[in-house]
C-alpha angles and dihedrals in degrees: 000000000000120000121245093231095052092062093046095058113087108212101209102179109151102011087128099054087043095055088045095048076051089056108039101024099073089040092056096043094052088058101044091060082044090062091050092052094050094048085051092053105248090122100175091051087057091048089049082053102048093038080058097047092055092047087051083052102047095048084042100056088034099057106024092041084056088052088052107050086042 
């Protein structure tokens, strides 16, 4: 049978590197495909892409940093 105590005790081990692979991940991908685009010549889809990975970075940065630092 569990213990009580054992499902009442949070194990939080790499939340901080979870909430920080949630901030940067989507902002490298999306310049990583904005690389590719631009190597394959259709240069305003890669500056769609890297204007949006800066936006994901910078409301990234901006609320989950928030969520860090509290």
């Amino acid at each position: 049978m569990i213990s009580l105590n054992l499902l009442l005790e949070a194990n939080l081990n790499g939340l901080g590197e979870l909430i920080v692979a949630i901030m940067v991940g989507p902002a490298i991908l999306l310049s990583i495909i904005a690389i590719i685009l631009r190597l394959t010549k259709k240069i305003k889809a890669s500056k769609i892409f890297f204007i949006l990975a800066g936006v994901y970075l910078l409301i990234s940065f901006g609320f989950c940093g928030v969520l860090m630092v509290a």
